[in-house]
C-alpha positions as CSV (number, residue, x, y, z in Angstrom):
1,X,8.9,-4.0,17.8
2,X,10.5,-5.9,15.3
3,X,12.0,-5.0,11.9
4,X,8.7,-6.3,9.6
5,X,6.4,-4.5,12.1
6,X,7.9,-1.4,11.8
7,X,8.1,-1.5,7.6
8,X,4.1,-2.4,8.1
9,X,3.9,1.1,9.7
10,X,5.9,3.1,7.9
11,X,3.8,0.9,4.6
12,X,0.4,2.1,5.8
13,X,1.7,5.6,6.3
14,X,3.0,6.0,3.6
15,X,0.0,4.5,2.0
16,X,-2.3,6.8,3.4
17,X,-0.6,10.0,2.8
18,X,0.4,9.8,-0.9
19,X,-3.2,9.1,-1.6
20,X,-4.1,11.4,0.1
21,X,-1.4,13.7,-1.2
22,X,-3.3,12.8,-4.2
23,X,-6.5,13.1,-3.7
24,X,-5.9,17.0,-2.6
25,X,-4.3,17.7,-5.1
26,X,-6.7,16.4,-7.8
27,X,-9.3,18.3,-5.6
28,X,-7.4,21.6,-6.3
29,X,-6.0,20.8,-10.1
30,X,-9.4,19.2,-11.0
31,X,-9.2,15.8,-12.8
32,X,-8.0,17.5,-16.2
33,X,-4.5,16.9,-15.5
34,X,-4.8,13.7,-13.1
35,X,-1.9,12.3,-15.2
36,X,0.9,13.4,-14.0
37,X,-0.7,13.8,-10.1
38,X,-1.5,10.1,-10.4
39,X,2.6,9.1,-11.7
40,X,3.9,11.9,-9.1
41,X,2.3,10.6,-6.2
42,X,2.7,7.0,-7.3
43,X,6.3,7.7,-7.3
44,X,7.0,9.8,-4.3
45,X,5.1,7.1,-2.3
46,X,7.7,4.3,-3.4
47,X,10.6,6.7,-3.0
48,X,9.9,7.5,0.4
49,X,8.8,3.8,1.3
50,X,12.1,3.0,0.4
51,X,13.5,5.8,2.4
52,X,11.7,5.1,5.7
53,X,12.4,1.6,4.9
54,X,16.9,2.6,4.8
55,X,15.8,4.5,7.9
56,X,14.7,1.7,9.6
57,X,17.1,-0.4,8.4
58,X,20.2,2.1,9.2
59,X,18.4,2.6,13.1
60,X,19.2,-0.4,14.4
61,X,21.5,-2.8,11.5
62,X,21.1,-5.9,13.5
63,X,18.2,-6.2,13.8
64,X,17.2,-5.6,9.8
65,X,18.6,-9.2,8.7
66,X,16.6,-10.9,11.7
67,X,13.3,-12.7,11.1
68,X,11.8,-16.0,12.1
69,X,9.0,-17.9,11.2
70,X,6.1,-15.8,12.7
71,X,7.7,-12.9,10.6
72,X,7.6,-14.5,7.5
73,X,4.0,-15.9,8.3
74,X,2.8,-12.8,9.2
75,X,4.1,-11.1,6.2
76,X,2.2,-13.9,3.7
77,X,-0.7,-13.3,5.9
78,X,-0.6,-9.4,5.5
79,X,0.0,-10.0,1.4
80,X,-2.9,-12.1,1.1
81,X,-5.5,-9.6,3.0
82,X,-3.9,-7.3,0.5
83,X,-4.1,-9.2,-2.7
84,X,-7.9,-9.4,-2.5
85,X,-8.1,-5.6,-2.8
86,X,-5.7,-5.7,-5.5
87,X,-8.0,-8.4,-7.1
88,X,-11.1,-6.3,-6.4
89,X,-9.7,-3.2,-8.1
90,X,-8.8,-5.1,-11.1
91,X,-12.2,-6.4,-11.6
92,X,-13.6,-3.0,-11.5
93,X,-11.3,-1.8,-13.9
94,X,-11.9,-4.5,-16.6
95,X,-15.8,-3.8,-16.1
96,X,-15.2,0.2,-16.6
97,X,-12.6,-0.5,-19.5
98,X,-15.2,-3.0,-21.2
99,X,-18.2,-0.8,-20.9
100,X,-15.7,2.0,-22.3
101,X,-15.6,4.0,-19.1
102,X,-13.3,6.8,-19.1
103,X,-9.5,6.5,-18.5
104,X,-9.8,8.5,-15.3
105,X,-11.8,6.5,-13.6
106,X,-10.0,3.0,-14.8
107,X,-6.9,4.6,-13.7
108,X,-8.2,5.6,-10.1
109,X,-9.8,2.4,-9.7
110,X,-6.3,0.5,-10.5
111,X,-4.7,3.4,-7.9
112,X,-7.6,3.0,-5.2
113,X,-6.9,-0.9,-5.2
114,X,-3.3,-0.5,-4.2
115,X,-3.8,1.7,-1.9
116,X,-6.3,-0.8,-0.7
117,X,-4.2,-3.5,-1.0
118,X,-0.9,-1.5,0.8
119,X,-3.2,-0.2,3.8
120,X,-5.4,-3.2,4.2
121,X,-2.5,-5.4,4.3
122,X,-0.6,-3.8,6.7
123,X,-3.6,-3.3,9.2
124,X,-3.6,-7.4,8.8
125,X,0.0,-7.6,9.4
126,X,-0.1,-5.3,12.4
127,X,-3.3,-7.0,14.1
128,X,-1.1,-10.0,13.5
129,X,1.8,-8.6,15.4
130,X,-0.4,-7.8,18.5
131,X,-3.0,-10.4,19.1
132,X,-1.2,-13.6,16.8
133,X,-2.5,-15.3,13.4
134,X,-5.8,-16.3,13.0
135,X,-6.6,-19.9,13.6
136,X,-8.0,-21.0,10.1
């Protein structure tokens, strides 16, 4: 397994269990206090993306400087899956913030799309991995 495929795991883990890190906790707090949940989570996800992401790298060292092209494509391929999400969850924000929709639900739709974006992405990346790019 190389060193991208691995960071695409330990992306979508991560992914999937800060949100849903958050999303149990806002079931238990209730969405009064969603701010700091939302930042907390937001930030413990990067901090230990970039922790698995030194693990990784500290595992095996010679392998974390080593990628060729089908690496790099399949990490542009994997971003672009993503971005749509990203996209997606913007839109839906600007139509809740221009029909004056409440923060919370602007601010979960933002959160929701990176999420998207992070787990879709690296599902892309890692179908990638095993059965090649797509033939556009």
């Amino acid at each position: 397994m190389s060193f991208d495929e691995k960071n695409a795991w330990a992306y979508l883990v991560v992914a999937v269990l800060g949100y849903a890190t958050y999303l149990i906790l806002l079931a238990v707090n209730g969405p009064g206090d969603y701010v700091p949940l939302l930042i907390w989570t937001v930030v413990g996800s990067i901090v230990a993306n970039i922790v698995a992401r030194i693990a990784i790298s500290t595992a095996n060292p010679r392998e974390a400087d080593k990628r060729d092209q089908r690496d790099r494509e399949i990490k542009v391929f994997g971003e672009r899956v993503g971005k749509a999400f990203v996209i997606a969850g913007a839109l839906a924000a600007l139509v809740l913030a221009l029909f004056q929709g409440p923060w919370f639900w602007i601010a979960n739709a933002v959160y929701a799309a990176f999420v998207l974006s992070a787990v879709v992405g690296s599902i892309a990346s890692l179908v990638a991995y095993r059965r090649g790019l797509p033939a556009w």
